[in-house]
N, C-alpha and C positions, 0 to 999 in steps of 0.2 A: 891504528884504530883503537887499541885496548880491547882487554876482553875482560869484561864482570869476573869477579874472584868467584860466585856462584856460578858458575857457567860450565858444562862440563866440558868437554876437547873440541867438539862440535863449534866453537860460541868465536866471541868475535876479535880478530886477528886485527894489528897496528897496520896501518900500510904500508910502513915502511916494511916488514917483511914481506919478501916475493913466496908466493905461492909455490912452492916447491912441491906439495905431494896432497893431492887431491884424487881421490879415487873417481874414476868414470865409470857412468851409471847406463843398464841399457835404453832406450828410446821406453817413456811412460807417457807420451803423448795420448788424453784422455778424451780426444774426441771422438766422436761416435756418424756415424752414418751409413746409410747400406744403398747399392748402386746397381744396377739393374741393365745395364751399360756394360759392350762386352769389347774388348781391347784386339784390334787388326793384328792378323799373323805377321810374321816375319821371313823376311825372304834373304837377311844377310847372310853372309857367309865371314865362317870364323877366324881368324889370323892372329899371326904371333907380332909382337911389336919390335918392332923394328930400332936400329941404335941414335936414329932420328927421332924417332917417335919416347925412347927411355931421357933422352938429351932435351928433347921438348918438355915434358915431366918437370924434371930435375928444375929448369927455369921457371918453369909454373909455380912451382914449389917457392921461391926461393923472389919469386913475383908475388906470391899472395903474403908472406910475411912482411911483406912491403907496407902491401894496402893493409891489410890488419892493423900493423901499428898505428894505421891514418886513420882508422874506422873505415876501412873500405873494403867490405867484405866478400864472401861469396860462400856462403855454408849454407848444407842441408842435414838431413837426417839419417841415417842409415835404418833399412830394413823397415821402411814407411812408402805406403806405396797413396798417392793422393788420385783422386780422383778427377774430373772437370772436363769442359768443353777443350780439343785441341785445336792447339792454332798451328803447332808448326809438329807432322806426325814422325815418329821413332824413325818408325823404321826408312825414311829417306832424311832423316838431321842426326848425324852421330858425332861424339866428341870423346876423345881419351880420358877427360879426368871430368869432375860432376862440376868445379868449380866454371871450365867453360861453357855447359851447360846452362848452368846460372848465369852468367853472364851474357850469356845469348837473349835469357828471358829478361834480364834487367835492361840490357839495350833496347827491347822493346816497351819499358819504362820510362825512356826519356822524353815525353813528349810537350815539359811545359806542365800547364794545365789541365791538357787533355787528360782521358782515360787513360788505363797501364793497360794495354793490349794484350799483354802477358805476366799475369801476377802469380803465377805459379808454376813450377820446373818439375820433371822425373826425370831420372839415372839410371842407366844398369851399369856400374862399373865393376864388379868382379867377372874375369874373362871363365873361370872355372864355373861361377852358376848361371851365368848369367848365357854362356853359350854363342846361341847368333845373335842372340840380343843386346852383347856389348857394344856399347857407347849408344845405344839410343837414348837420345835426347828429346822426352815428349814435352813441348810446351802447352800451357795452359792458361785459360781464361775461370778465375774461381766469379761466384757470384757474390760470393761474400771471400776477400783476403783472408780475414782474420778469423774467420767460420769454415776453413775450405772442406770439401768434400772430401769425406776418407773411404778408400778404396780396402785396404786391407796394413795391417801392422803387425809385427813377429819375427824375430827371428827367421821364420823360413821366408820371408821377405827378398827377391835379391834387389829391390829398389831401392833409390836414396831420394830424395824430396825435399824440395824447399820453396818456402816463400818469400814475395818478392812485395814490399809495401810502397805504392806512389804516394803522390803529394796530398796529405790531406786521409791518409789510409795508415791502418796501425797506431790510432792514436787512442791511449786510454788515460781516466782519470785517477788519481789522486785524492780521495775526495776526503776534505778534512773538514772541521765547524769553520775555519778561519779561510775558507776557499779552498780549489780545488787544482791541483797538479797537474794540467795537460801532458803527458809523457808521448813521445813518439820512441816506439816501440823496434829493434834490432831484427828485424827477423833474418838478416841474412849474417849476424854477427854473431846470434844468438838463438838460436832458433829452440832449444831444449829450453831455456830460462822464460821465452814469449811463450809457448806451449802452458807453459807450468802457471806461467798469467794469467793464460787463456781460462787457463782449465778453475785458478782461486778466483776468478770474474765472473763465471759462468758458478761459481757454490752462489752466489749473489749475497755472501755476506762476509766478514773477514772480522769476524771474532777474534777477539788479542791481537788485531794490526795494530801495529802505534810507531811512534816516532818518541825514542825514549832519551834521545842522546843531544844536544844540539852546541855548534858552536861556531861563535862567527866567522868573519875572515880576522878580526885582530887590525893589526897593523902590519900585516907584511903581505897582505894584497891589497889589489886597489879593487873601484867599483866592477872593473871588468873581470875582475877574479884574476890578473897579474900579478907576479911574485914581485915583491918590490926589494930593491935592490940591497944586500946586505941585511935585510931584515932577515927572522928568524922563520925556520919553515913549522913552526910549530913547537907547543900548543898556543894558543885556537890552532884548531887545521882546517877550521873553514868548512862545513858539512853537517847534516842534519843525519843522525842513523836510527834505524828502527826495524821493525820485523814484517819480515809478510808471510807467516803463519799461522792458519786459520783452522778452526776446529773443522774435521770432515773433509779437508782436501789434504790426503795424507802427502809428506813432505818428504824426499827421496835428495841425499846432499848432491847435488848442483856440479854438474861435469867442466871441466874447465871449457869456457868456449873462448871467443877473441878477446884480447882485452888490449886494447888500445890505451892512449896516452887519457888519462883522467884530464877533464877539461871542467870548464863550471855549465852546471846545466848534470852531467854523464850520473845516473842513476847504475849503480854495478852493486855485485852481492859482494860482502865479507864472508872469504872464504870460502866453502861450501856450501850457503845459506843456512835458513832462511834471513838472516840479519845480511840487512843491507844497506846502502848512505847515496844521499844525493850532495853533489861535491860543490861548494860555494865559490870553489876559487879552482884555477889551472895547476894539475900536479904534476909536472915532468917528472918529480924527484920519487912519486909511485911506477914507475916505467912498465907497465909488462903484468903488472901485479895481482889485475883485477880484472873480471868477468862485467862489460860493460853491456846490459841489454837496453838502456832506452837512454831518454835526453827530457830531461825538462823544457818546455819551449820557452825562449826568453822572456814573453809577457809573463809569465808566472812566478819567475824565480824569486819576486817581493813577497812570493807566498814565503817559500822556502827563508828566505833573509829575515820575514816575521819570526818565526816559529825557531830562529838560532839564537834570537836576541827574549826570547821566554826566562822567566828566572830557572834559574837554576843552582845547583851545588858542584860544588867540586869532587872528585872521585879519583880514583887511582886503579886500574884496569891490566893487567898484567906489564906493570911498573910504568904503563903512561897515564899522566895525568888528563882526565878526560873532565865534561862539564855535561850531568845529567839532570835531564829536567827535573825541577819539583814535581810538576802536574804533566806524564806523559799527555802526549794527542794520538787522541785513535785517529783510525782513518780505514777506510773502505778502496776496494778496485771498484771500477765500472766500467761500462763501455761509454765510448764519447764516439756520436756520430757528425760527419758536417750535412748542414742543409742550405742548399743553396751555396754550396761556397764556405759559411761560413760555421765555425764551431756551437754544435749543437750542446748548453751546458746539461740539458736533464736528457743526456745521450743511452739512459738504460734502452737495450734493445730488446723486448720481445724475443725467449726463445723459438715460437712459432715465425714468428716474421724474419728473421734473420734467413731463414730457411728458402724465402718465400723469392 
């Protein structure tokens, strides 16, 4: 990716190197809400795990690295406790690890078109705080996914929490003078980097956002973002990069979450953040490398293809050659609702109405 010679260590990484040593950050999820709402006793009882139940683990484990590399996720939060109507209650649905949990609530996501029955998950997996309470698995209905109700957050926490986005949900904008980005948003891939969205969407403005860097696919992909055969993987490496740091939403570097195979379309942070790149073409040869939270949806990516082919100059980034725009593009978050089905473009939501 290159990193600006002005940049301090923070700044921005080649792809070609793997992310080796990225420090983890605690949960700074900045939503707010207070609840009034009081949570059914518990009648489990405690138990040691069994060599079936450590043997089950172990393949869970060993299964989610699977789906991750596909983008098929199942993360939550630690030490976030969410709030919301239940659909399926704790204390008679329990699960050994949070990721079955999640996937309990995401199978009740598959409906098609319909609504997501269950767009939000809780956890107690530490058997030591958690007590009789391990493996309860509360399912939930939010009223808003991507506004969900917050119950309590902290360390003394012992809940873990995630959200689950259906068809047509978690989707925000891009918004630039030359059109606007539809992004569909990771929250089970990514849920610390959606949060941190959440939270620069809701400052409702994004001071110094731009897109500073741009550059085509070249000749060694095709239309579809495919490497083409024998051709060179770079430079061009096919990708638009820029920042999403905004005065007033302070910025905490970026915990490693899943990072799947870079595809065209996959919007992921360099590094630690806040510099980030939407990818123009298919990267196999980034394997592992990168923290991917959203996707560009295919109608838009002409935005993105616009905005690589901007004049630009040529640079040199810690020893790669990169191509920087003459005239970066600012650009804003927003929210993008649909109505009726379809994508709603002037989607800013009312903080009272969201609520509502």
């Amino acid at each position: 990716m290159g990193r600006k010679p002005n940049e301090g260590g923070g700044g921005r990484w080649s792809p070609s190197i793997v992310l080796l040593f990225v420090a983890f950050v605690s949960c700074f999820l900045v939503y707010t809400g207070i609840s009034v709402a009081f949570r059914r006793g518990s009648s489990a009882a405690y138990y040691e795990t069994s060599p079936e139940e450590t043997a089950a683990i172990a393949v869970a484990g060993e299964e989610e690295d699977a789906e991750e590399e596909r983008g098929e996720c199942c993360r939550g939060v630690e030490n976030l406790e969410l709030w919301g109507a239940a659909v399926k209650w704790g204390t008679d649905f329990k699960f050994n690890t949070s990721r079955e949990c999640c996937k309990a609530c995401r199978d009740m996501c598959r409906g098609g078109d319909g609504p997501c029955l269950c767009n939000s998950w809780v956890f107690c997996g530490d058997r030591e705080r958690c007590k009789e309470k391990f493996g309860e698995c509360w399912l939930k209905k939010q009223k808003d996914a991507l506004f969900p109700d917050l119950q309590e957050s902290g360390e003394k926490v012992i809940w873990t929490s995630g959200l689950i986005f259906g068809k047509g949900e978690g989707i925000i904008g891009i918004e630039t003078e030359y059109g606007t980005l539809h992004v569909k948003l990771f929250s089970e891939c990514a849920p610390r980097s959606v949060a941190y969205i959440v939270a620069l969407m809701e400052s409702r403005h994004c001071a110094g956002c731009q897109f500073y860097r741009a550059e085509g696919r070249g000749h060694s992909w095709d239309d579809e973002g495919n490497h083409i055969m024998n051709a060179p993987l770079g430079p061009p490496y096919g990708l638009i990069q820029g920042t999403l740091e905004a005065e007033g939403v302070p910025f905490k570097s970026m915990p490693v979450e899943a990072c799947p195979t870079i595809r065209r379309g996959s919007v992921a942070w360099i590094g630690s953040g806040p510099e980030f790149f939407v990818s123009l073409a298919n990267h196999q040869e980034w394997r592992r490398s990168y923290t991917v939270f959203g996707s560009v949806l295919p109608e838009d990516m002409h935005i993105a293809e616009k905005i690589a082919h901007f004049p630009a100059k040529a640079d040199v980034w810690n020893n790669v050659n990169v191509s920087v725009l003459e005239k970066p593009v600012h650009l804003k978050v927003k929210r993008i609702s649909r109505s009726s089905g379809d994508l709603n473009l002037n989607g800013n939501v009312d903080s009272h109405s969201r609520r509502s």
